[in-house]
C-alpha positions, 0 to 999 in steps of 0.5 A: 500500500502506498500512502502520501501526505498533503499539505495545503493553505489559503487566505482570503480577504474579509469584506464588508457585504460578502457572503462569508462561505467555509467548509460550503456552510454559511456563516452569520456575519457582517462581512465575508471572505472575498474571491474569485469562486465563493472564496470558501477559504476551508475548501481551498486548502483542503483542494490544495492539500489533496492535490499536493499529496497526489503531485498534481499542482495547486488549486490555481493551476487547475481553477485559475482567478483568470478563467470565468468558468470559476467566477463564483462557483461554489468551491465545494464542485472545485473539492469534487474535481479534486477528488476526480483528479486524485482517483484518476491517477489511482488515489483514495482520500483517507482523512482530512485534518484542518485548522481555521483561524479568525477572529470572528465569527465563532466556527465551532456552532458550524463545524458539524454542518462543515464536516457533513458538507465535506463528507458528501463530496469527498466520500469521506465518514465524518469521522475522518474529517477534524475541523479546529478553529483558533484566533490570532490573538487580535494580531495582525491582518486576521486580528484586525478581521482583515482575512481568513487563514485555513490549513489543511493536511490529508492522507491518500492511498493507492487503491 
């Protein structure tokens, strides 16, 4: 059996009158992340993680800002691309690990819906999907909710 390990991070701008999408739930809040797609900066990283494990670039190499196809998708169908791109190539997802950071609002109400959305496209058992969440400690650009981080580690197998 052959497994690899993936990596991935995002950020995302906040702003005032976005939409404020992570992990493919909305959240209730004044301002949003801002982007080219739904800006679901939670999905991003996990895309990114899932692609670097499998050695197939990052999410801007497959759904680059300056094709319009992308503009505005919901990144949960970027997520499921992903998982078509690691099955061809003879991968299956075995879990996702994933930490946001932000001040504001409080992810922990949302986290079950979270996992239950990311389990649906991936295939995944909900137990195999961690979702944590910490602020900055009012520190910098996140501090200020400027932004939004996510990081993201997976495990791939060959089947």
């Amino acid at each position: 059996m052959k497994i690899k390990v993936g990596f991935g991070f995002d950020v995302h701008q906040i702003k005032e009158g976005h939409p404020f999408i992570v992990g493919g739930v909305q959240l209730e809040h004044h301002a949003g992340a801002f982007g080219h797609s739904d800006a679901d900066v939670l999905a991003h990283a996990i895309c990114d993680a899932i692609l670097g494990a499998a050695n197939l670039e990052d999410i801007g190499y497959h759904f680059p800002n300056t094709d319009m196809r992308w503009k505005g998708i919901s990144s949960l169908l970027l997520l499921k691309e992903c998982m078509g791109l690691i099955q061809a190539k003879g991968y299956q997802l075995g879990n996702i690990d994933a930490m946001l950071c932000l001040e504001a609002p409080k992810i922990k109400p949302y986290i079950p819906q979270m996992k239950i959305k990311l389990a649906e496209v991936t295939g995944l058992d909900i137990d195999d999907i961690s979702i944590k969440a910490t602020t900055n400690e009012t520190m910098g650009f996140i501090g200020r909710q400027e932004g939004v981080v996510a990081y993201a580690v997976c495990l791939i197998e060959r089947v």
